[in-house]
C-alpha positions, 0 to 999 in steps of 0.5 A, spaced: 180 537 223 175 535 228 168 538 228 169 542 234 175 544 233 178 552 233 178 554 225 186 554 225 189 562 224 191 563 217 197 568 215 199 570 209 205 572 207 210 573 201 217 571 200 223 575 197 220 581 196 219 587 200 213 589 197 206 585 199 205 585 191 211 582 189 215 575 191 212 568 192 205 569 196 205 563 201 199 561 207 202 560 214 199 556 219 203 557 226 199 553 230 197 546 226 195 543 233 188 538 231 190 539 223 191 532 220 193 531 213 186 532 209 186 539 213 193 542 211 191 540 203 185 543 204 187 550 206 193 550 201 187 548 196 183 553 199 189 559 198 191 556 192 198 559 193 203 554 190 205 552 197 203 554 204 207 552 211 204 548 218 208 549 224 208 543 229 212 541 236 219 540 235 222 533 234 225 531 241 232 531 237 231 537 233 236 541 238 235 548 237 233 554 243 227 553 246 221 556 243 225 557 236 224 550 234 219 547 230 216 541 225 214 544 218 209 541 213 209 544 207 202 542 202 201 545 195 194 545 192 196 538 190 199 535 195 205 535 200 212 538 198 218 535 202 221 541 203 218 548 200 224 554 201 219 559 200 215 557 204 220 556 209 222 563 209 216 566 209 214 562 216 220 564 220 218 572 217 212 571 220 215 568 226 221 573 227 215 578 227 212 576 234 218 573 236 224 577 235 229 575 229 235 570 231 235 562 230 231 558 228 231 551 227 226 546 222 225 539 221 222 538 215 220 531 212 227 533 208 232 534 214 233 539 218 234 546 215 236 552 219 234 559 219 237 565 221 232 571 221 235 578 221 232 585 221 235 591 215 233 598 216 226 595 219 226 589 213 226 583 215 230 578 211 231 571 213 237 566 211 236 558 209 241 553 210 239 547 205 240 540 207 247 537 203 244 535 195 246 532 190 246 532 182 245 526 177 245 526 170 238 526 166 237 520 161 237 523 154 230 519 153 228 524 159 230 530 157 228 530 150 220 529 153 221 535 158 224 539 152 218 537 148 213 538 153 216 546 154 215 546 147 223 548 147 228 545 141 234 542 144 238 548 140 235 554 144 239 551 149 245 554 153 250 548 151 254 551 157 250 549 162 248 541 162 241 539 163 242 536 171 237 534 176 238 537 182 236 536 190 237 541 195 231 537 200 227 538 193 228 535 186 228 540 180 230 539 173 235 544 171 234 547 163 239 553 161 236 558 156 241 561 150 237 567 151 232 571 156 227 571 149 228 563 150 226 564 158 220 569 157 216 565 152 214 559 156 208 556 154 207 548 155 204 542 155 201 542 163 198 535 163 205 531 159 210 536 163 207 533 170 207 526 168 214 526 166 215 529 173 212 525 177 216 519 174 222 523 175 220 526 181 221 533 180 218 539 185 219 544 179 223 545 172 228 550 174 229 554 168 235 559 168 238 565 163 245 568 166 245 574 166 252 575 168 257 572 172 253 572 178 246 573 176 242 570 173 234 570 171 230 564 173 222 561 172 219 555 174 214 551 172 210 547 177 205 543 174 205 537 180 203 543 184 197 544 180 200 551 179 202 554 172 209 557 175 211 558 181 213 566 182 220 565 187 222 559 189 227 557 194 228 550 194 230 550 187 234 557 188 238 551 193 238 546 187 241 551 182 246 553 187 249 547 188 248 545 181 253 551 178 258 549 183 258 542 182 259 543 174 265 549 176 260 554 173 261 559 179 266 559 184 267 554 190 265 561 194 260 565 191 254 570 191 249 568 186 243 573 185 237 569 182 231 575 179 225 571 178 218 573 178 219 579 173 216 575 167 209 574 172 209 581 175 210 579 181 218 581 181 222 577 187 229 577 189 233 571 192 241 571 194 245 564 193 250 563 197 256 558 197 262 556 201 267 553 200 268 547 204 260 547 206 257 542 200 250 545 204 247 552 200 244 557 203 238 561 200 236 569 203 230 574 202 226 578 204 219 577 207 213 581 208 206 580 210 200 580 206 194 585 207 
C-alpha cells in the first residue's frame, strides 16, 4: 500500500448464521484499489479470521449487470485461497446491504462464481453457484498419512462413504466419521497434516458424520491457513455435495443440510443444493455483520 495511501475500509461479517456470534467470521474489504498482495495478506494476518475477501474491478469479459460484478481475492492469515465460499457469501451480504439483494457475479482466481442474494423476513441470505468440480481418488499411502496426522484408526471410519479428494474451486480431502463421538474428538498433528496438504494441495480436511439421509454435521481442519479449524466452510460444502453425488450417496436432485461449527461454539448453518443436469453446486446461508 502506498504510503499515502487511505487505509482501506475493513468490514467484518460472518457467514451462515443469523447471528454475529455464530457462522464463520470473515474480513471484507469492498474497495482494495491501491492494495497489492503483501497488503490483502497482511490484513487477513492482521484479523486472524480463516479468510478475508477483496473486491477489485470487473474483468472486461465477466458479463454481469453493471455495478454488480467484481473481481474477488480471498487471503487467509497464511496465503492466498483460489476460491473461499464463506468469504465469498459474506462479501455479497455486505454488498446486498448497501446494494440491494439480486445477482451478483465473481471472478475468482477458480472461474466464475455467481451469487444470488435474497432477503427473508429481514435476513439476508445469499446463494453460490460453484464452478464445475471434480472428484479423484486418494492413494492409499496418502490416506494412511492424513489418518495418522488426525490421530483416527482407519476403523473409526464410515466404510460408506469412500475417502475422495474433492474440488468445487478449492481441493478438500473428504473423510467420513462412523460416529458423531469420532467427529467431536479432533485433536491433530498441525505441523504433519499440513505438509501432507501441501503436497496434495488441499484447502481443508472435510470431515463429515451423516446424520440422516439428508443431513450431515461436518468439521474442518485448516492448517495451511494457519488456522486450527475452520468454524463453516462453503468451498468445502461444495466439494462435499459434489463429492455425494458423484459416489450415489445422495440423489441427482437433493437438498443437503450441512450443521458445522457446533463443536466450536460458533453454530452455523449451510444449505447444499444439487440438480439433476447441472454438475455445478450450489451452497446457501445467511449472513450478518459483525459489531
Amino acid at each position: 500500500m502506498a504510503m499515502n495511501a487511505p487505509r482501506p475500509d475493513i468490514l467484518r461479517y460472518t457467514a451462515f448464521s443469523t447471528t454475529p456470534d455464530g457462522g464463520n467470521p470473515a474480513g471484507v474489504v469492498l474497495d482494495a484499489t491501491g492494495l497489492d498482495d503483501s497488503d490483502m495478506l497482511a490484513i487477513a494476518a492482521g484479523l486472524g479470521y480463516s479468510e478475508s475477501a477483496f473486491l477489485t474491478a470487473s474483468p472486461e469479459d465477466l458479463g454481469g449487470q453493471e455495478g454488480r460484478a467484481y473481481g474477488i481475492r480471498c487471503f487467509s492469515p497464511k496465503a492466498e485461497v483460489p476460491f473461499c465460499g464463506h468469504a465469498t457469501l459474506a462479501t455479497a451480504v455486505a454488498l446486498a446491504e448497501r446494494i440491494g439483494p439480486g445477482e451478483l457475479v465473481f471472478a475468482t482466481r477458480a472461474g466464475t462464481v455467481p451469487v444470488e442474494v435474497t432477503e427473508e423476513n429481514g435476513t439476508l441470505r445469499a446463494t453460490l453457484t460453484s464452478v464445475e468440480p471434480y472428484i479423484e481418488k486418494i492413494a492409499e499411502d496418502d490416506l494412511a498419512e492424513a489418518l495418522a496426522a488426525l490421530g483416527w484408526p482407519a476403523g473409526d471410519l464410515d466404510p460408506a462413504f469412500p475417502p475422495r479428494i474433492a474440488f468445487a474451486g478449492a481441493r478438500h480431502l473428504v473423510l467420513a466419521a462412523a460416529t458423531r463421538a469420532r467427529l467431536a474428538d479432533l485433536a491433530y498433528d498441525f505441523a504433519r497434516l499440513e505438509a501432507l496438504m501441501h503436497r496434495l494441495d488441499l484447502t481443508t480436511v472435510q470431515l463429515v458424520w451423516r446424520e440422516s439421509a439428508t443431513v450431515f454435521h461436518v468439521r474442518d481442519p485448516f492448517p495451511v491457513g494457519g488456522v486450527v479449524e475452520d468454524p463453516a466452510t462453503g468451498a468445502a460444502a461444495a466439494a462435499f455435495g459434489a463429492y455425494a453425488r458423484d459416489l450415489g450417496l445422495v440423489p441427482e436432485d437433493a437438498v443437503l443440510t450441512l450443521h458445522q461449527g457446533e463443536d466450536l461454539g460458533r453454530p452455523g448453518e449451510l444449505t447444499v443444493t444439487l440438480r439433476a443436469g447441472d454438475p455445478r453446486v450450489r451452497v446457501s446461508g445467511a449472513g450478518t455483520r459483525i459489531g
